[in-house]
VOBA-1610 file (N, C-alpha, C; in pm, whole numbers, padded with zeros to 5 digits, always signed):
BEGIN
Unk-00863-08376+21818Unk-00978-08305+21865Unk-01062-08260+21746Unk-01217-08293+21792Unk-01297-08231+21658Unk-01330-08103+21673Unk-01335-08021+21575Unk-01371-07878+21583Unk-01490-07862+21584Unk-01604-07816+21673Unk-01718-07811+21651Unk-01738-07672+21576Unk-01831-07710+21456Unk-01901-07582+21387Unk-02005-07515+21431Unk-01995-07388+21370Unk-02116-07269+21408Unk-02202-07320+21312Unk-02334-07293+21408Unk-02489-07350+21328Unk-02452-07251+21226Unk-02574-07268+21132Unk-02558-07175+21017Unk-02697-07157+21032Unk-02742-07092+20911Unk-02890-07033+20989Unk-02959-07138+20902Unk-03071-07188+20978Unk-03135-07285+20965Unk-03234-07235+20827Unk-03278-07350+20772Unk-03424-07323+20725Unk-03539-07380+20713Unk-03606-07289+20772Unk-03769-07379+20838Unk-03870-07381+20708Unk-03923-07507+20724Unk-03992-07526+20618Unk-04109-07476+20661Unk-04178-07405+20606Unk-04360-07343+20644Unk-04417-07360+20521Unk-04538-07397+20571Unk-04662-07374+20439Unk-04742-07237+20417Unk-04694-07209+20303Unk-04724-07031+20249Unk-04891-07075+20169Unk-04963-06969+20124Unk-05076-07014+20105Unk-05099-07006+19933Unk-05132-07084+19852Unk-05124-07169+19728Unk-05230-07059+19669Unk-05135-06948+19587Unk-05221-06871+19504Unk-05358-06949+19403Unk-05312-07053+19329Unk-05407-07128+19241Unk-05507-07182+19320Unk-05516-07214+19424Unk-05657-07247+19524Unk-05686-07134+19594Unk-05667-06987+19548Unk-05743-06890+19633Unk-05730-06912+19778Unk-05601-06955+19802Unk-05566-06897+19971Unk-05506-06798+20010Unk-05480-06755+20087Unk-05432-06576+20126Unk-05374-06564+20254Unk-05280-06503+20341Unk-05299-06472+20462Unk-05363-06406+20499Unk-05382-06398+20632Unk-05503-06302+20756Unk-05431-06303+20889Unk-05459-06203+20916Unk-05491-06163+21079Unk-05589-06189+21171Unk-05602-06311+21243Unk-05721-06332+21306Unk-05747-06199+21425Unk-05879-06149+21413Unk-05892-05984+21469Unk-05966-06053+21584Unk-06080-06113+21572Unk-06170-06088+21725Unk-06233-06230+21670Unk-06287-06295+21812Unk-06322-06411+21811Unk-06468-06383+21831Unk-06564-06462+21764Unk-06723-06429+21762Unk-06790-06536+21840Unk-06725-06606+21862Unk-06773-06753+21908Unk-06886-06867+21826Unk-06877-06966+21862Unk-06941-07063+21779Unk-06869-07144+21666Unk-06691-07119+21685Unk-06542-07127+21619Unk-06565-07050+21498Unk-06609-06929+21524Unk-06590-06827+21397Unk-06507-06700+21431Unk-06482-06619+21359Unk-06364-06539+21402Unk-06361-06451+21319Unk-06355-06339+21333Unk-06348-06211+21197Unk-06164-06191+21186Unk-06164-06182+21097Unk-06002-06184+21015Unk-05959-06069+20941Unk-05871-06036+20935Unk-05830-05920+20826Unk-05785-05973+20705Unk-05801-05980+20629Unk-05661-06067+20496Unk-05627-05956+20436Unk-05531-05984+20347Unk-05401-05965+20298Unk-05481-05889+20178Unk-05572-05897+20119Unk-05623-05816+20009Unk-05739-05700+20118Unk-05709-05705+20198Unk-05754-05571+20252Unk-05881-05559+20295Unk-05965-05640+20291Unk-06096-05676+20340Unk-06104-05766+20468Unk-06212-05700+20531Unk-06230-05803+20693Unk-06374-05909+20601Unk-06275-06026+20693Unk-06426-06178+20673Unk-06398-06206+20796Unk-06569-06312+20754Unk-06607-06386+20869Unk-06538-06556+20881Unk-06445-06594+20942Unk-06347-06689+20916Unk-06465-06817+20996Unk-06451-06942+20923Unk-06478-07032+21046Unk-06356-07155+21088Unk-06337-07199+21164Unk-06237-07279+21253Unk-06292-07425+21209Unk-06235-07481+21149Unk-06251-07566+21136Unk-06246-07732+21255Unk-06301-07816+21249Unk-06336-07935+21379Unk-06182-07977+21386Unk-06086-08052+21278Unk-05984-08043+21278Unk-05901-07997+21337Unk-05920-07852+21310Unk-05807-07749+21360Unk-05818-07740+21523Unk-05980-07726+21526Unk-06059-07663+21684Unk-05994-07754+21778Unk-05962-07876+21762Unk-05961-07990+21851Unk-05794-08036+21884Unk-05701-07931+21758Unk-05578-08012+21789Unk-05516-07849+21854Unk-05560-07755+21796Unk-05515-07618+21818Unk-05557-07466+21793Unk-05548-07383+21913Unk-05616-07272+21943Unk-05598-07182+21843Unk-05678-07135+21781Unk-05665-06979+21698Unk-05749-06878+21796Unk-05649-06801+21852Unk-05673-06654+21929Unk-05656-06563+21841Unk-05674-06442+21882Unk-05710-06333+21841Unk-05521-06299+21812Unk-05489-06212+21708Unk-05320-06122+21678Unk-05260-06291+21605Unk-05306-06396+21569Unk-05275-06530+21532Unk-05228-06496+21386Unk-05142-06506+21300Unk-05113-06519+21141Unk-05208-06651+21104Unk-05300-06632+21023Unk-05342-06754+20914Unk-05366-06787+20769Unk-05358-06881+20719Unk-05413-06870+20586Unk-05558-06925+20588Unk-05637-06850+20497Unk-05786-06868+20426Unk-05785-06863+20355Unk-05909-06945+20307Unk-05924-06948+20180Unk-06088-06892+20185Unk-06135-06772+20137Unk-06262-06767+20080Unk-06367-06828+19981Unk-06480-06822+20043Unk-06569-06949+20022Unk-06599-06854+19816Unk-06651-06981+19753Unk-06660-06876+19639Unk-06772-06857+19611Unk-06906-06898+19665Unk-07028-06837+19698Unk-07040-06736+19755Unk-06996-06712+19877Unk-06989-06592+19970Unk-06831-06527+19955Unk-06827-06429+19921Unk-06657-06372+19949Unk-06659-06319+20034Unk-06779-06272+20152Unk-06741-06228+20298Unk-06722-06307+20391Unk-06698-06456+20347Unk-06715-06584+20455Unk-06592-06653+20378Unk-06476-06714+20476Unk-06393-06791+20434Unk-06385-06907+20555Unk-06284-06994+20541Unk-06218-07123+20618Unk-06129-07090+20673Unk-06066-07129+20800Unk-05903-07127+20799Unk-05857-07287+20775Unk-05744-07251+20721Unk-05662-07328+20646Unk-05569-07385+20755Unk-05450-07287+20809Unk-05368-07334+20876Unk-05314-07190+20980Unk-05284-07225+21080Unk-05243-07167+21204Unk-05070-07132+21216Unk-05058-07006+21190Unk-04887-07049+21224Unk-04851-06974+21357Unk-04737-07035+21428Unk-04730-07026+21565Unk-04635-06853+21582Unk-04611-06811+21704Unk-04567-06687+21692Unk-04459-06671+21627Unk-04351-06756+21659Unk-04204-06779+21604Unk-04197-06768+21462Unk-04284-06865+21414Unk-04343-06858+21267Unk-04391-06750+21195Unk-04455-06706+21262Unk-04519-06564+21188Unk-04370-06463+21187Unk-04278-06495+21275Unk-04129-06368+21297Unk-04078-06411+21237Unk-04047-06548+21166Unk-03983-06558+21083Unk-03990-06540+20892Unk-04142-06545+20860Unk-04194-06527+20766Unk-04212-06327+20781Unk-04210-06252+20850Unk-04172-06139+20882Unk-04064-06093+20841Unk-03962-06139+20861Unk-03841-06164+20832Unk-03752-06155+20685Unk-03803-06280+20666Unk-03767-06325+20507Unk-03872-06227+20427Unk-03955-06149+20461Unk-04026-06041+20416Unk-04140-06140+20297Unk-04197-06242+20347Unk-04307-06294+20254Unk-04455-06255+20316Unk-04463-06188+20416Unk-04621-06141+20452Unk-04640-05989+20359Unk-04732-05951+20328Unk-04822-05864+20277Unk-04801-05762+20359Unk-04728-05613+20302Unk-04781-05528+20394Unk-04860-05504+20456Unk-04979-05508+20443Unk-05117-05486+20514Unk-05138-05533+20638Unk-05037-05665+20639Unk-05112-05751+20746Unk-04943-05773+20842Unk-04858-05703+20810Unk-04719-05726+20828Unk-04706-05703+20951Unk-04760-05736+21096Unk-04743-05675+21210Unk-04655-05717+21349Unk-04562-05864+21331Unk-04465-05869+21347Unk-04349-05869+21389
//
């Protein structure tokens, strides 16, 4: 007889946001429409986020969403989103304690 083993705790690979290209996490806060979105980030300032065609077409960014942006470097009150992470995702990066107090909500 084979002994079946206890999972061990897994580890999920996620994409964290790449200090040397000025990406950051955010809190997507309120949706403005027109795929723009005001955000909180992680250095403590609210922007005006836009949704990219990409993103818009394969998957929803609502409002309480974890994301990374990157701010535009003409405008620093206007950034991109980068990438969308799903709820599970955001509890697990909660977790392992890599979000920003600020934005740690969880």
């Amino acid at each position: 007889m084979y002994k079946k083993e206890e999972p061990s705790e897994e580890y999920i690979r996620l994409p964290l946001p790449k200090k040397h290209k000025n990406e950051m996490f955010a809190i997507a806060d309120r949706l403005l429409g027109g795929s723009r979105m005001n955000v909180i980030c992680a250095d403590g300032k609210s922007r005006m986020a836009r949704i990219p065609g990409r993103m818009k077409r394969r998957q929803r960014v609502r409002a309480g969403d974890l994301v990374i942006i990157k701010p535009w470097d003409i405008q620093d009150e206007k950034a991109d989103i980068v990438f969308r992470y799903r709820r599970t995702q955001s509890i697990v990066l909660s977790r392992r304690k890599l979000l920003p107090e600020e934005i740690d909500v969880f």
